[in-house]
C-alpha positions in Angstrom: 99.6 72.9 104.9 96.7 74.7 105.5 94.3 76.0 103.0 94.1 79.6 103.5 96.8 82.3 103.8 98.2 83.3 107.1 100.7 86.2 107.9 103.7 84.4 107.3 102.7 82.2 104.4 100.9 81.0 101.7 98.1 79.0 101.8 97.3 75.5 99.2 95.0 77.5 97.3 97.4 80.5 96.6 99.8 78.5 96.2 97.7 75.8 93.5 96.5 78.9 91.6 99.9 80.4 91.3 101.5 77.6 89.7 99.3 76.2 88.0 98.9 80.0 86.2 102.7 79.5 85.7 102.6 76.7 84.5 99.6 77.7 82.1 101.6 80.8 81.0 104.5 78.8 79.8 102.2 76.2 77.6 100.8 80.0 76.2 104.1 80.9 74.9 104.8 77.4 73.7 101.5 77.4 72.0 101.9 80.5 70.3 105.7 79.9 69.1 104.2 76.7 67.6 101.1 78.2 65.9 103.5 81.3 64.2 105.9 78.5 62.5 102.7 76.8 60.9 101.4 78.0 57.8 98.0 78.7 57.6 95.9 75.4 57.8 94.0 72.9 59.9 97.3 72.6 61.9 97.9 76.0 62.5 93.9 76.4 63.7 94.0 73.4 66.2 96.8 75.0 68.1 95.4 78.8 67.9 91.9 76.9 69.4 94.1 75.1 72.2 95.4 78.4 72.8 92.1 80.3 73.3 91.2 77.5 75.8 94.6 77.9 78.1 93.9 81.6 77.5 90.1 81.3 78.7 91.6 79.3 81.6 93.9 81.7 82.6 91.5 84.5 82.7 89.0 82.7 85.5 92.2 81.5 87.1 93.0 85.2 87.5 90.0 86.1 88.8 89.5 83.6 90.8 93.3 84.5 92.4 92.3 87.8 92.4 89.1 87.3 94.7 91.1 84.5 97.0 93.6 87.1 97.4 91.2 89.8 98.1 89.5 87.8 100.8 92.7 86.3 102.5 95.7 88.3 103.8 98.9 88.6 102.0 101.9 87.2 104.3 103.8 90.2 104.9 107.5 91.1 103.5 110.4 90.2 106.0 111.2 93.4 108.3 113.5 95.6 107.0 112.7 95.3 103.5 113.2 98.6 101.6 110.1 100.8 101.0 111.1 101.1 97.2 111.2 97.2 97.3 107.8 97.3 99.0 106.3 99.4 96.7 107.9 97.3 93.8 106.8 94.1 94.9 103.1 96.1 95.3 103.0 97.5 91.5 104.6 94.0 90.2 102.2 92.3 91.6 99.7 94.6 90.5 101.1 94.2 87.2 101.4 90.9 87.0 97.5 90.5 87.7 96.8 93.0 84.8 98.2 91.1 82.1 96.8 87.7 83.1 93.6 89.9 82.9 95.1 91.8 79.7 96.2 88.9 77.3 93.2 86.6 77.5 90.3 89.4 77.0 92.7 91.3 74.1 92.7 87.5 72.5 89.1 87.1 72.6 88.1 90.6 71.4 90.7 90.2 68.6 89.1 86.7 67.8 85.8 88.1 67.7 87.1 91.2 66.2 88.0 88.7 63.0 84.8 86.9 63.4 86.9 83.8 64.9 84.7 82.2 67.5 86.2 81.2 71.1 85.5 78.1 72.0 86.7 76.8 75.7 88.1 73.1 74.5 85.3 72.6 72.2 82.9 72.5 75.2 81.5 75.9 75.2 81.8 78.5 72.6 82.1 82.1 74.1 79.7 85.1 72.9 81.3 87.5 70.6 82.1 90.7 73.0 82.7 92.7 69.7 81.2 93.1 66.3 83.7 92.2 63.2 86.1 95.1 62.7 89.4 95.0 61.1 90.6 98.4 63.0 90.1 96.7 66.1 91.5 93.3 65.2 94.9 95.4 64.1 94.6 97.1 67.1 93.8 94.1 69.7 96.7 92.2 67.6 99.2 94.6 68.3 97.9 95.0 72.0 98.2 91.4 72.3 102.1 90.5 71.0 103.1 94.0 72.8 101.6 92.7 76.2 102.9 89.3 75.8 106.3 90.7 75.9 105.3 92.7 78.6 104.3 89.8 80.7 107.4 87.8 80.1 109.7 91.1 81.2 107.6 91.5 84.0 107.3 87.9 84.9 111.1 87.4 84.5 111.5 90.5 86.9 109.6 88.6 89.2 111.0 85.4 89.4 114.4 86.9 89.5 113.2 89.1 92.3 112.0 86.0 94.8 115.5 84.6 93.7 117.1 87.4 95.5 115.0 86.6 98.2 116.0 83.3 98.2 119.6 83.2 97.3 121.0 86.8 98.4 118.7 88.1 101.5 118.4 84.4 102.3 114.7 84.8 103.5 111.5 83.1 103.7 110.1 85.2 100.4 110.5 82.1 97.9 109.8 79.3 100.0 106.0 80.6 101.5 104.9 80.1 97.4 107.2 77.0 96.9 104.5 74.5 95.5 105.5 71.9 98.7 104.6 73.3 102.7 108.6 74.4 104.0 109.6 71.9 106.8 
């Protein structure tokens, strides 16, 4: 497999950057289903701290995807896919990227907006973007859980989407990001 993107596929490090972001996603929404059953306590703030860290992650994982994409070409959609579905695989995408952007910086400004520091696994504690403010707290809180929701409709949309690739159109849509090189 080679490392880069080509025209008909993705590279390793799309590929590694888009599942490993998956997979990072997924432990987000575990993380955060566990910390709102805890009541408030040492418990409850180890797993909001693992949390920050997966969501500090995720953010220079974006960006880093971001820029590899930026600099490598995108394989291109089979021939004779729809212009609507062009366009909607353009502004999913687009999407997508905004809410791995959204949902980390939101968490950080509302942690900083609570004077909660963020700490990236207890190695490096991040600068406070914002001064203490309970308006913006509420409002970065609400931004949060809304865009969460958001993600997971959006991110459901978009797996279901390459599974009509896959299963229906019976193209190479799924497979070129399949974590393994096709044979």
């Amino acid at each position: 497999m080679k490392i880069r993107n080509t025209t008909t596929d993705y590279g390793a490090i799309a590929r590694l950057l888009h599942w490993v972001i998956v997979a990072l996603v997924i432990v987000q929404f575990v993380l955060a289903a566990i910390a709102a059953n805890l009541p408030n306590g040492l418990d409850k703030l180890v797993i909001l701290a693992r949390h920050k860290s997966f969501g500090i992650t995720i953010l220079a994982l974006a960006c880093l995807r971001i820029v590899w994409r930026a600099v490598n070409p995108t394989p291109a959609l089979p021939v004779g896919t729809p212009p609507w579905q062009r366009l909607a695989a353009r502004i999913s995408h687009m999407g997508l990227y905004a809410f791995l952007l959204l949902q980390p910086l939101t968490g950080w400004v509302m942690s900083s907006a609570k004077n909660y520091p963020v700490s990236w696994f207890g190695l490096v504690t991040l600068p406070d973007p914002v001064a203490p403010s309970e308006w913006l707290f509420d409002l970065m809180h609400e931004t949060h859980e809304i865009s969460a929701r958001l993600l997971l409709v959006l991110a459901t949309v978009h797996a279901a989407a390459a599974l009509k690739h896959h299963f229906i159109d019976r193209d190479n849509v799924l497979r070129r990001m399949l974590p393994l090189p096709r044979r």
